[in-house]
C-alpha positions as a printed Julia matrix, in Angstrom:
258×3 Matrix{Float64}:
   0.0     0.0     0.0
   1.17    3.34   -1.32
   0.01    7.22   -0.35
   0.89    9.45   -3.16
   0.67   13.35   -3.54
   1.29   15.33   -6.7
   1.69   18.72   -5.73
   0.42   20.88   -9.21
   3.56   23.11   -8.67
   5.49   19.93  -10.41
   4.68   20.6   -13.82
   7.62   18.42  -15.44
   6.92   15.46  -13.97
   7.72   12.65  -17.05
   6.79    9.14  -17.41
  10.09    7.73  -16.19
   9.54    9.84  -12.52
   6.44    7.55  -12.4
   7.9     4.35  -13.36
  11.01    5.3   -11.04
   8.1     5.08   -8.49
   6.31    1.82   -9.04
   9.61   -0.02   -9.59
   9.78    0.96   -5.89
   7.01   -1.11   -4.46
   7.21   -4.3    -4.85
   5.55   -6.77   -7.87
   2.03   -6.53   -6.17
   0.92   -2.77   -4.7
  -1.96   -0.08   -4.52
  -1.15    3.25   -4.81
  -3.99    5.66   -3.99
  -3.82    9.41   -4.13
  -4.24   12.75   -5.52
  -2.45   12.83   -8.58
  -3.95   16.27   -9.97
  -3.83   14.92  -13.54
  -6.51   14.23  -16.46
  -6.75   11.31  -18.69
  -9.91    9.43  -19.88
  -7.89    6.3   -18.7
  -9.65    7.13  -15.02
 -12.65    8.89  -16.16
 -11.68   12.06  -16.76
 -13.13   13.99  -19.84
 -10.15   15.86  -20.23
  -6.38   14.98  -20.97
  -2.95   16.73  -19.41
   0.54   16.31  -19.46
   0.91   15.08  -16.74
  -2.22   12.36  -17.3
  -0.57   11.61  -20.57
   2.55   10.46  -18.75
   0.98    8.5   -15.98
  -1.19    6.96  -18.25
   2.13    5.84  -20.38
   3.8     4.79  -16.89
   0.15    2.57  -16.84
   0.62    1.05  -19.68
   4.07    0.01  -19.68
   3.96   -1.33  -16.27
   0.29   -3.41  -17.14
  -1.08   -1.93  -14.41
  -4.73   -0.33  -14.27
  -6.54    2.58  -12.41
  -8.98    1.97   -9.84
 -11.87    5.03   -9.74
 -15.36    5.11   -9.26
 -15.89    6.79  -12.85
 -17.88    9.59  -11.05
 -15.68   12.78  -10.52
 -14.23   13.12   -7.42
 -12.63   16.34   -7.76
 -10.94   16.97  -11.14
 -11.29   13.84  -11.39
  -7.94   13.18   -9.36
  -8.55   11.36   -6.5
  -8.25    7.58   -7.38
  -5.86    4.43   -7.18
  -3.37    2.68   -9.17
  -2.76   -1.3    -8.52
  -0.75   -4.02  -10.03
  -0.14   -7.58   -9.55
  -3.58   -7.84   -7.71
  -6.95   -9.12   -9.72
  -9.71   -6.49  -10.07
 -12.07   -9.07   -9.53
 -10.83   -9.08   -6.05
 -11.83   -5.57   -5.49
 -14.45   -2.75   -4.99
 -14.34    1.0    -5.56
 -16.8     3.23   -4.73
 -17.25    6.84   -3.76
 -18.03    8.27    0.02
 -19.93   11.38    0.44
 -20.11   11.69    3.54
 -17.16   14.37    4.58
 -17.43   17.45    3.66
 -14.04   18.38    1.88
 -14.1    19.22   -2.09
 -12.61   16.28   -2.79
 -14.25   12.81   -2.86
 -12.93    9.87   -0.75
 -12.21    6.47   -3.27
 -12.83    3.8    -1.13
 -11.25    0.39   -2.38
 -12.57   -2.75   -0.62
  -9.65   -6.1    -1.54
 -11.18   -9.18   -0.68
  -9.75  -13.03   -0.7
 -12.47  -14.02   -2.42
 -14.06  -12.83   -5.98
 -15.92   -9.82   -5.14
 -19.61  -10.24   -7.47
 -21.1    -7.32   -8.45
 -24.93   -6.86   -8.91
 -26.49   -6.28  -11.95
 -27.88   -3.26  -12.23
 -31.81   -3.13  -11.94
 -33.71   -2.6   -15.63
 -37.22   -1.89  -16.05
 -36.88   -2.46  -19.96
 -34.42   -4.98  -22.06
 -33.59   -5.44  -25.52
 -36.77   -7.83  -25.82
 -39.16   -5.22  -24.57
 -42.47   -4.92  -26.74
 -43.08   -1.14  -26.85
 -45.91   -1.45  -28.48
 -47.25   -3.58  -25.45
 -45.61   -0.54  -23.45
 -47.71    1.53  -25.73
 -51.22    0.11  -25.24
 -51.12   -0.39  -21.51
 -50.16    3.54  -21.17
 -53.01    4.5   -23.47
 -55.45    2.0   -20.87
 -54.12    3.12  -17.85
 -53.49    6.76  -18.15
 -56.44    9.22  -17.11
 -56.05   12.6   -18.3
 -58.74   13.72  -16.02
 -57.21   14.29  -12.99
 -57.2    16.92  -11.07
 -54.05   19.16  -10.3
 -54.82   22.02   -8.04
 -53.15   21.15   -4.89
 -49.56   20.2    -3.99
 -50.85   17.04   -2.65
 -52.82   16.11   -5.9
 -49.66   16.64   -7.5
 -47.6    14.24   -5.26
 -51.02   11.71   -5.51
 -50.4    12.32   -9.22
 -46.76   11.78  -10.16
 -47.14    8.39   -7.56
 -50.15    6.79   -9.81
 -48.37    7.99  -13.28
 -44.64    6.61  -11.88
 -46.67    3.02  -10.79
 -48.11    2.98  -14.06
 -44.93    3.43  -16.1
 -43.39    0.84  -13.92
 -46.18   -1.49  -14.43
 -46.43   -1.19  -18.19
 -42.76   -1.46  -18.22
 -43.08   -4.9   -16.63
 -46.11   -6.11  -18.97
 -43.98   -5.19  -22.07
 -40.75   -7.23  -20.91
 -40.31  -10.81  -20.79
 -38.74  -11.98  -17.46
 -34.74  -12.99  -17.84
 -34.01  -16.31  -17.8
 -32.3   -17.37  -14.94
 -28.61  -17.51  -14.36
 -27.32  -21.11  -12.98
 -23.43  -20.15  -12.66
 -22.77  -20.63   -8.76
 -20.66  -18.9    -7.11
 -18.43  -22.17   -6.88
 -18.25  -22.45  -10.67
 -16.91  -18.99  -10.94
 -14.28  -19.21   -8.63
 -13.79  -22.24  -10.87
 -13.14  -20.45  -13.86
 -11.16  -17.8   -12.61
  -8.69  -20.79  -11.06
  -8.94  -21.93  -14.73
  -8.17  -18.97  -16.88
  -5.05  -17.88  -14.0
  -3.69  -21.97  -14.14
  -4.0   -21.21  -18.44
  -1.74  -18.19  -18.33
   0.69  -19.76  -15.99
   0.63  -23.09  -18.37
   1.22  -20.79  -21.29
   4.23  -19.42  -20.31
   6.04  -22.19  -17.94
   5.21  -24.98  -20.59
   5.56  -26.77  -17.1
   3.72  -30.62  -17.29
   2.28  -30.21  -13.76
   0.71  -26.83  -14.97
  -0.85  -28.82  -17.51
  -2.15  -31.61  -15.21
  -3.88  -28.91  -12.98
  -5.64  -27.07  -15.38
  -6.79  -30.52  -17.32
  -8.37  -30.97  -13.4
  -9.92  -27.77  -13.46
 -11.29  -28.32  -16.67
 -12.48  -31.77  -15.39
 -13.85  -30.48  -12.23
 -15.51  -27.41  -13.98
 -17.28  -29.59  -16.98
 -18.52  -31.65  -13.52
 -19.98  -29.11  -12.03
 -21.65  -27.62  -14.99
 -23.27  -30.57  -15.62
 -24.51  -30.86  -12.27
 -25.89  -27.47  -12.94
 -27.87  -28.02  -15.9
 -29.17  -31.2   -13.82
 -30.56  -29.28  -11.33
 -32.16  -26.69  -13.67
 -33.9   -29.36  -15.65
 -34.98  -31.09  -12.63
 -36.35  -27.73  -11.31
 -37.77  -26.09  -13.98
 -39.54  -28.7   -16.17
 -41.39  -31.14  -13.12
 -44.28  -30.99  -15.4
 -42.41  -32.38  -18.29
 -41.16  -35.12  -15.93
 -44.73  -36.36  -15.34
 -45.26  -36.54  -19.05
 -42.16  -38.34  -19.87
 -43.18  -41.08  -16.61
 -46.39  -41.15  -17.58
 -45.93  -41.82  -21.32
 -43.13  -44.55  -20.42
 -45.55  -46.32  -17.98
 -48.21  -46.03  -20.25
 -46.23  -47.7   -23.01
 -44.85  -50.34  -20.5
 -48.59  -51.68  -19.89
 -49.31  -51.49  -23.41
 -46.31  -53.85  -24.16
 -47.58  -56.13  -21.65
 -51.49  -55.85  -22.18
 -52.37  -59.89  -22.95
 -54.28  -58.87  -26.09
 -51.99  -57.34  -28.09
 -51.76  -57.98  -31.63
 -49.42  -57.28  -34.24
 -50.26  -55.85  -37.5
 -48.53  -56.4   -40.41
């Protein structure tokens, strides 16, 4: 872990002063600080010097930014990490003290950190035209308006109304079976790959042929338990239909045609 200041007074600061830096800390760091410099590389919308440099440093060092993509101040407030998976980490913003700059906060976890998917009302599949009709049934243009609190009753029947529509007009998402085991699983996989790739080293290969194994197992065992949980009804068909062939096989009056 790293503090860093770059006071704006340093104008000539170059990409080696930054790569002097990392080279200083180690094969696995975060460096978080106010770097007063501009790049789109951390969410900024404009470019400096000195972001052009650190962003060169960046890239020639394969490390990445951490930021919250939400300005902070220029945007300069944000962190810099190497060696350490992103997947292992969280940024996000804190608003609650009162200085003109906003805190990054950067969460590293031992395990793989998931991150929620962000709540739609409407998807690529939605039927607008659905959208359309249930707008044109449910919206009343004679209500009345007069008073603040018909105003607040108003927006709060028109807002449900949009979200119900909204609903009506969008199929539901089918459901994700990838566990959180099978994740970790793939992560172990793709690291174990890289590691094969450039060692060339047999017992490389023998672990990631188990992870492959293991993941493949587990998949399946996924897709099991969807089946089994999603289609019961198709189950009973399937059971029925085989018993009911089963009796007919054995029914003492069966003839055969020719």
């Amino acid at each position: 872990m790293s503090a860093i200041y770059c006071p704006p007074r340093y104008h000539n600061i170059k990409q080696k002063d930054f790569l002097d830096y990392f080279q200083t800390l180690g094969p696995k760091y975060i460096i978080g600080g106010d770097f007063i410099c501009k790049h789109p590389l951390w969410g900024s919308r404009l470019t400096t010097n000195r972001g052009r440099e650190l962003a060169k440093a960046i890239h020639a060092t394969n490390c990445f930014p951490l930021s919250t993509g939400t300005p902070t101040y220029w945007p300069a407030d944000f962190c810099i990490t190497h060696g350490i998976s992103k997947s292992y980490m969280e940024v996000e913003p804190n608003y609650d003290l009162s200085s003109d700059h906003t805190p990054v906060i950067v969460t590293l976890s031992t395990t793989v950190i998931t991150v929620p998917k962000t709540l739609k009302l409407h998807t690529a599949k939605t039927n607008w035209q659905t959208y359309r009709n249930v707008l044109d049934t449910r919206i009343q243009l004679n209500i009345s308006l007069k008073t603040p609190e018909k105003v607040d009753v108003g927006i709060d029947e028109l807002t449900t109304i949009l979200q119900e529509a909204a609903r009506q007009a969008t199929p539901s998402p089918r459901t994700n079976n990838i566990t959180f085991d099978i994740k970790n699983i793939i992560l172990k996989k793709r690291n174990v790959r890289k590691k094969w790739h450039r060692s060339h080293s047999p017992l490389d290969k023998t672990l990631f042929n188990q992870l492959s194994t293991r993941l493949k197992k587990k998949l399946k065992e996924a897709q099991n338990t969807s089946f089994l949980t999603t289609c019961p009804v198709l189950l009973d068909m399937i059971i029925l239909s085989g018993d009911q062939s089963k009796r007919l096989r054995n029914h003492p009056g069966k003839s055969s045609h020719s």
